[in-house]
matplotlib code that plots the C-alpha trace (Angstrom):
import matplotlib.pyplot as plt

x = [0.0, 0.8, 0.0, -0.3, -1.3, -3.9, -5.1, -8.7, -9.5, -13.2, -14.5, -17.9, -19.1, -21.9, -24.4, -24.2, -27.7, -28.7, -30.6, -27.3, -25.0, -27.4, -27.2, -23.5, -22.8, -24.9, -22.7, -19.6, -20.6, -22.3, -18.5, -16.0, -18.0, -18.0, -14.0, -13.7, -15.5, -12.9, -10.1, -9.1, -10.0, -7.9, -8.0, -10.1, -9.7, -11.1, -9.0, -10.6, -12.1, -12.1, -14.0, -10.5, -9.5, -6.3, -6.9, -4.5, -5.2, -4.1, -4.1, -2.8, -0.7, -0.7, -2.7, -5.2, -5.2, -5.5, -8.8, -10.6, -10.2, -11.2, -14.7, -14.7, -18.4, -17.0, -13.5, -14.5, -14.5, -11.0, -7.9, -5.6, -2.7, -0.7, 2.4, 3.5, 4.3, 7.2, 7.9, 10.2, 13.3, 12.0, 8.3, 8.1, 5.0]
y = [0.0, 3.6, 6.6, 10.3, 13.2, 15.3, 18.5, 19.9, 23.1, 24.0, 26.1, 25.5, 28.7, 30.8, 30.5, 26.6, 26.1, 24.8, 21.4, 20.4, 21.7, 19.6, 16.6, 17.2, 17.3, 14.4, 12.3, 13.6, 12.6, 9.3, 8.6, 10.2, 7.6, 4.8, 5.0, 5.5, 2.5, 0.7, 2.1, 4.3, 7.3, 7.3, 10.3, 13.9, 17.5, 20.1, 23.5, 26.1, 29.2, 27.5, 25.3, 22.9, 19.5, 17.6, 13.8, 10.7, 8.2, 4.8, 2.8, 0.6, 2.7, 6.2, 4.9, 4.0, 7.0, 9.4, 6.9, 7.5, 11.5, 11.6, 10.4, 12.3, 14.6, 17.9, 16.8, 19.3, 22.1, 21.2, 22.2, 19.5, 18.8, 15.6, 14.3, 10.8, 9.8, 7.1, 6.2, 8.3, 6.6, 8.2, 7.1, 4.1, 2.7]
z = [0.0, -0.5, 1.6, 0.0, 1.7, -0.7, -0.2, -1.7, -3.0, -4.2, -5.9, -7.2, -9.1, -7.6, -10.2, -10.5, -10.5, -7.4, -7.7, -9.5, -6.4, -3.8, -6.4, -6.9, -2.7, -1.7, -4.2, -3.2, 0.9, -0.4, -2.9, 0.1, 3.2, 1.1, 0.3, 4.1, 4.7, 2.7, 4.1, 1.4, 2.1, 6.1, 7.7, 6.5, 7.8, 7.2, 7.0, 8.8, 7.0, 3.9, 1.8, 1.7, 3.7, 3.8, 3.5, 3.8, 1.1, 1.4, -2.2, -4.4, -6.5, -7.7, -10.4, -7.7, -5.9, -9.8, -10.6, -7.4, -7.2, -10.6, -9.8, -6.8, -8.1, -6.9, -9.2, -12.0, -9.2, -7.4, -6.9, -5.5, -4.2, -4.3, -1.4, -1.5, 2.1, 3.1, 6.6, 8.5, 10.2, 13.7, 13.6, 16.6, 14.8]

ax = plt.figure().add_subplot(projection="3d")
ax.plot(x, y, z, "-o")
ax.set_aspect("equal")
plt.show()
């Protein structure tokens, strides 16, 4: 398994109509909880004062971790930001 640390930028525009934005957010909760169910999607944050979160992905391969944020529903309207993690020589765990 691989670990990458992703931050999320979005920016849905204002005058997305707003049956689609409801639509569009209930999919995005319904996609993100079911990847955490499988262990995935690890850890979420949200960064205060903006609509952001930093997230800890664990997958497959880098291939893996590009297929699932591209059908994230709120994709189209993101700004992200991709770390791969490795284990540092300190961490006791």
């Amino acid at each position: 398994m691989a670990l990458f640390h992703v931050r999320m930028d979005v920016d849905i525009p204002l005058d997305l109509d707003p049956g689609l934005r409801t639509q569009t957010l209930a999919k995005e909760k319904a996609y993100s909880q079911d990847l955490q169910r499988q262990g995935k999607w690890v850890h979420i944050w949200r960064i205060a004062g903006k609509y952001s979160n930093v997230s800890i992905f664990d997958v497959e391969s880098p291939d893996e971790l590009h297929d699932l944020l591209w059908n994230l529903p709120l994709f189209p309207y993101m700004t992200i930001d991709i770390m791969p993690l490795a284990k540092h020589p300190s961490s006791i765990k």
